[in-house]
N, C-alpha and C positions, 0 to 999 in steps of 0.2 A: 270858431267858425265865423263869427262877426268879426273878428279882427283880420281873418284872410278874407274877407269880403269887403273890410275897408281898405286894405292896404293893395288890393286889386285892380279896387276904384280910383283911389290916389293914384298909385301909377310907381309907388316907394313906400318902401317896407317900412315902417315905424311904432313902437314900440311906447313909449312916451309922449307924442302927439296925437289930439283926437280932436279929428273934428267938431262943429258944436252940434250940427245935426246928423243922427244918424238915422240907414232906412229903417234899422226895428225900433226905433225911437229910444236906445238905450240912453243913458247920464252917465258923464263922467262915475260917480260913485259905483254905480253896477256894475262898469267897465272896469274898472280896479277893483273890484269884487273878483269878478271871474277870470281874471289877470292873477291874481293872489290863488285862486282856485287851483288855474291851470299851472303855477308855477308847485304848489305841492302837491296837485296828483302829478307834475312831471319829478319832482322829490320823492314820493311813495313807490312810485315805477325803478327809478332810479334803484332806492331800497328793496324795494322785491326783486331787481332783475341780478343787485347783489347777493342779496338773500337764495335766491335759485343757483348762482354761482357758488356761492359758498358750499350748499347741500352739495350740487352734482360733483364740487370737488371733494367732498368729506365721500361721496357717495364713493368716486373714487380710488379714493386713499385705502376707503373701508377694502372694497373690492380686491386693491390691490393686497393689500394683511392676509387677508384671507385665503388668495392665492398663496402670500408667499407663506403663510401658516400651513397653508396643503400640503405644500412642497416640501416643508420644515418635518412636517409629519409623516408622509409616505415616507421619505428620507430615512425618517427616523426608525419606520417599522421595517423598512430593507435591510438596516443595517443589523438590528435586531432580529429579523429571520435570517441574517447570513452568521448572527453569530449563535444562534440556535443551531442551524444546521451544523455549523463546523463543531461546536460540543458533543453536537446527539455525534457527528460522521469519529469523533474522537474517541469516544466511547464506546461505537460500537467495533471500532477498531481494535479499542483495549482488551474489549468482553470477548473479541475473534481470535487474539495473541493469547487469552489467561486460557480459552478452551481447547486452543492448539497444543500451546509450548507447555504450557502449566505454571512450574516455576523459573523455568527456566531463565526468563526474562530477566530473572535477578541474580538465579546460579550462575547464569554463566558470564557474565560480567556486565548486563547492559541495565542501564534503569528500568523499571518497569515503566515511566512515563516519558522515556526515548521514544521518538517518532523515526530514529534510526531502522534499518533493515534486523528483520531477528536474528537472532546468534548463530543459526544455522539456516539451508535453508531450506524450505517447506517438503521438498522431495527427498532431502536428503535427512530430515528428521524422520518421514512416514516408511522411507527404506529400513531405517535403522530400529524404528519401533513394531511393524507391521510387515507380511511377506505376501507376494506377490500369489497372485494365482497360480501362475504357471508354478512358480515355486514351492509352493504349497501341494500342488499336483505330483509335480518331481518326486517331493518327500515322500506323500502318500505309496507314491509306486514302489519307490525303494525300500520301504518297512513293507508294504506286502509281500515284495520279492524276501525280504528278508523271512520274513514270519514264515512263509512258504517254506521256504529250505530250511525252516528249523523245522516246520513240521514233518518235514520229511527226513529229514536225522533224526525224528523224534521217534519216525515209523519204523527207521529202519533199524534204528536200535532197540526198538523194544522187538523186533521180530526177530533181533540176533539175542536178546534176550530169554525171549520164550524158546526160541531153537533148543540155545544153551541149558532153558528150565526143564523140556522140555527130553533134551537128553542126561540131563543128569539125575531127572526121574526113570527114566525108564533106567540107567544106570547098565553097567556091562558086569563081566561074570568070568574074568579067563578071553575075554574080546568076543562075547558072546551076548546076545541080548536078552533082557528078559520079559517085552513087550510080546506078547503070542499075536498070533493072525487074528486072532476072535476081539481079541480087546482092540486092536487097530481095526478091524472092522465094524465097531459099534461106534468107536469113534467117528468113523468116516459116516455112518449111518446117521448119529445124532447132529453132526455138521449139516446134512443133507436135507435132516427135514427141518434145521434151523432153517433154511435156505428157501424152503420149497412153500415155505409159511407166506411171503412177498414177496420173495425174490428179489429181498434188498439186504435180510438180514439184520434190519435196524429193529426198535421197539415200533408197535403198531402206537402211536399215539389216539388215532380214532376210536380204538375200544372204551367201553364204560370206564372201565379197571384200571385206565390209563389217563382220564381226563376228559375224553369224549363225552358229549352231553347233546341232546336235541331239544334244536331251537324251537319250541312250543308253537310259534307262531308260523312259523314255516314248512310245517312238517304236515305228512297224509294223514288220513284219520285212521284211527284202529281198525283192523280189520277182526269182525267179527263172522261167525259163519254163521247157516242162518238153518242147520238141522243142530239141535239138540243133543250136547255129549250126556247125559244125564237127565235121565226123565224116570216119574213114577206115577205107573197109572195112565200114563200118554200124557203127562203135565210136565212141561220141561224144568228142569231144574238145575242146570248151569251150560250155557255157551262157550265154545273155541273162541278164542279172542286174540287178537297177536297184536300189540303194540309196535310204533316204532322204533321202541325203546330195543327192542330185540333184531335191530341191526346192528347198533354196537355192542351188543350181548353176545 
């Protein structure tokens, strides 16, 4: 500050020359005292304003690594999630071909770790292993048509059967029968009240005797009556009672 207030005053900048009187009364020696000062804190500044260059370019450099480390690394992890997926997509292709074709992959000429097309192909394997709906309906109808007409050759032969049994019991005599009116008539009578039993002619399955059973929990309660079949003295001693066991009885 004194030196730009001397060199103000002069009128020329000088660095080297100094007047003999100054206004703060400084001396020569002070003067190159703080001349030697201001020349190494302009050194120290110097150093520090390199010293701050230096860091913000280190600071830099750092920054920049680290970017290009990011970069190196996401990089890195895409190329390792795409080659994860195309294994797992490989494999699960393989695990889709072994549970389709089975062996085929390898019977029928192709590698099993061919990414080629299968040996046959997918519709025309499930045609040749597997039958269609309608197809499988078709067949249905045609065995029951079938089964049908057997059962009824079946019928119609056993009833040319019995015919036949039927007349060769009753047997002839001279071209004469020996079945009388009374024995065809009890026939026709035991036919009649098979018949008259349901009027279906089949076995009653409902009866006890035949498998019928009641459901205990569903069923009405016993009926009892409520005079006395059995009394002595006016003391009762056993009731009518009817179960519903004796409907299929």
């Amino acid at each position: 500050e004194l030196q730009c207030r001397q060199e103000a005053a002069a009128g020329s900048p000088s660095s080297t020359t100094l007047p003999v009187s100054l206004s703060g009364g400084v001396d020569r020696h002070s003067h190159d005292a703080l001349l030697s000062e201001v020349t190494r804190l302009q050194e120290a500044l110097q150093e520090v304003r390199k010293q701050v260059e230096d860091l913000s370019e280190r600071q830099e450099n750092q920054e920049h690594l680290e970017n290009q480390e990011h970069l190196e690394n996401q990089e890195h992890l895409e190329n390792i999630q795409q080659t994860v997926s195309e294994l797992v997509s490989a494999q699960v292709r393989e695990e889709v071909r072994v549970l389709l074709y089975g062996n085929q992959l390898t019977v029928g000429g192709g590698a099993s770790g061919d990414d080629s097309a299968p040996p046959q192909p997918l519709l025309q394997w499930l045609q040749q292993h597997y039958v269609s709906q309608a197809d499988l309906q078709g067949s249905l109808s045609s065995l029951e048509t079938r089964v049908l007409q057997d059962i009824r050759d079946l019928q119609n032969i056993s009833r040319e059967q019995l015919r036949e049994d039927g007349l060769n019991q009753a047997g002839t005599t001279g071209g004469e029968t020996t079945v009388t009116k009374e024995e065809v008539r009890e026939m026709v009578q035991d036919a009649l009240r098979i018949f008259s039993q349901d009027r279906t002619g089949r076995a009653d399955y409902a009866l006890e005797s035949g498998g019928g059973s009641i459901l205990s929990s569903r069923c009405s309660q016993t009926y009892e009556t409520k005079t006395a079949l059995l009394s002595l003295f006016g003391l009762p001693l056993w009731f009518f009672s009817q179960s519903p066991r004796a409907v299929i009885q």
